[in-house]
C-alpha positions, 0 to 999 in steps of 0.5 A: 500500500502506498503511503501518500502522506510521504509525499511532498510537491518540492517545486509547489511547497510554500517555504517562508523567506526572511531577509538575509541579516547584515552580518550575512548579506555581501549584496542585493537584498537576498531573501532564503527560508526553509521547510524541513521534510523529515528526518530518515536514518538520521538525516534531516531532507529538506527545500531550501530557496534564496532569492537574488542577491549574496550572501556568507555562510558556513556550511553544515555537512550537506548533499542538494541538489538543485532543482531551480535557479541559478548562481554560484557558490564560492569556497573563501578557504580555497577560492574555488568557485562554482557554477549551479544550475538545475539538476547539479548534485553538490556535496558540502562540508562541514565548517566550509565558509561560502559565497553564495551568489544567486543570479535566478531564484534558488531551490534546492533539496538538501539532506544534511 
């Protein structure tokens, strides 16, 4: 029997958006939110979005993939920087400090 309580529309969920706080923001007026799914074997799966703009932050340990949007996100210990489309799987580390620059409103799932 399937179990239609488990599924969730990731692309048709509404997700509640703040704006990005000072501390945070490098430019624009960038706005990001989340909805938590659920947890399985311990891992949280969620959608995370963020509208236009730039932002800092240090990552979690974290899998997404993303599924609207572009952008890039930099990697300040390294200065590596990449590019992020739809369908881009990304593996992020714990502790990592990022630059993330969204050019076209960003969703993402993400297991962390």
């Amino acid at each position: 029997m399937l179990d239609t309580t488990l599924k969730t529309a990731a692309l048709l969920s509404d997700i509640e958006l703040f704006a990005v706080s000072g501390e945070q923001r490098v430019e624009g007026q960038p706005q990001t939110g989340f909805a938590a799914l659920g947890r399985f074997n311990g891992t949280e799966v969620g959608v995370w979005e963020m509208t236009p703009g730039v932002m800092r932050d240090v990552e979690t340990d974290e899998v997404f993939v993303v599924l609207t949007g572009l952008g890039t996100v930099e990697f300040e210990q390294t200065g590596q920087t990449m590019n992020l489309e739809a369908g881009d799987v990304v593996r992020l580390r714990k502790g990592q400090q990022t630059v993330w620059t969204i050019t076209e409103t960003m969703r993402k799932i993400y297991f962390a």
